[in-house]
N, C-alpha and C positions, 0 to 999 in steps of 0.2 A: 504494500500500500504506500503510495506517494504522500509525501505532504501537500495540504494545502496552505498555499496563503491567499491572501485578500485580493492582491496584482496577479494570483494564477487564476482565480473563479473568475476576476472579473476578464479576463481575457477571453475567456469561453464562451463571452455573452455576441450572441449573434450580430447585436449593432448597439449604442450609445444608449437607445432609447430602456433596450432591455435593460441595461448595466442599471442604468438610473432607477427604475419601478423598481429592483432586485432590493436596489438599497429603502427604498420605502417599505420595504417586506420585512425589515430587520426589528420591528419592536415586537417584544416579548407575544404582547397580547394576540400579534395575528396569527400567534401559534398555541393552538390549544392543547396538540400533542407532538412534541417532539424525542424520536427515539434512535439510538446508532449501536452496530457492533462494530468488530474487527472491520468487514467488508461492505457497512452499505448505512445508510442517515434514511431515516426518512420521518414523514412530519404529516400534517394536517394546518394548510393554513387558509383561514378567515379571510374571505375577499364576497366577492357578490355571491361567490356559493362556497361551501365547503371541501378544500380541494388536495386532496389524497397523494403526496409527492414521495420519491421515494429517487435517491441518484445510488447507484453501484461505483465505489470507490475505488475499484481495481480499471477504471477504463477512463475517466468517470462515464458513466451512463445516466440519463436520467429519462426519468417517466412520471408523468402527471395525468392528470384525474382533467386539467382545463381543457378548453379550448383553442388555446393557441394553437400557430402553427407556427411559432416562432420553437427552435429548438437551440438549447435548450429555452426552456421558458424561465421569467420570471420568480415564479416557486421555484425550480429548481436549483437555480441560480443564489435566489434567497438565501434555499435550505442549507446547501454546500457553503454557502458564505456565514452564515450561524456557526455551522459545526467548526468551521476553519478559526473562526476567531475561539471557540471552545469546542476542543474534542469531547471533553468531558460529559457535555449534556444530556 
C-alpha cells in the first residue's frame, strides 16, 4: 500500500472543478460513516442523497453510489483525502 498525501489525491482529481467540491467534502458532518482497513476506506457521505463511497488502496480504485460521470468523483476524492490527512479513522 502507497502512501497518500494531500498533493497525490488531489492530483487524481479529473479537473480543478472536482479538486475544489472534494475539499468542501472534508467536514466531519458530511460523513456519517466512515470506515478503513489494511487495503480499502470507505464512507457514507451527506450531499442531496446519501452516497455509498468506497476507493481500493492498492491501485487506488474508487466506486461510488453518485451520479457523476466524472471519475474519480468528488466523494471519492473526498474520502481518500480524509483518510490521507488521518489513517487512523
Amino acid at each position: 500500500m502507497q502512501p497518500f498525501s494531500t498533493e497525490s489525491v488531489l492530483a487524481l482529481a479529473p479537473d480543478a472543478a472536482s479538486a475544489k467540491a472534494a475539499n468542501g467534502l472534508m467536514k466531519p458532518g458530511k460523513w456519517p460513516l466512515l470506515g478503513a482497513s489494511e487495503v480499502a476506506v470507505w464512507g457514507e457521505c451527506q450531499g442531496s442523497s446519501l452516497y455509498q463511497t468506497q476507493v481500493d488502496l492498492s491501485g487506488p480504485s474508487f466506486h461510488c453510489s453518485c451520479p457523476s460521470r466524472k471519475f474519480p468523483c468528488k466523494h471519492g476524492l473526498a474520502l481518500l483525502l480524509l483518510w490521507a490527512k488521518d489513517p487512523k479513522q
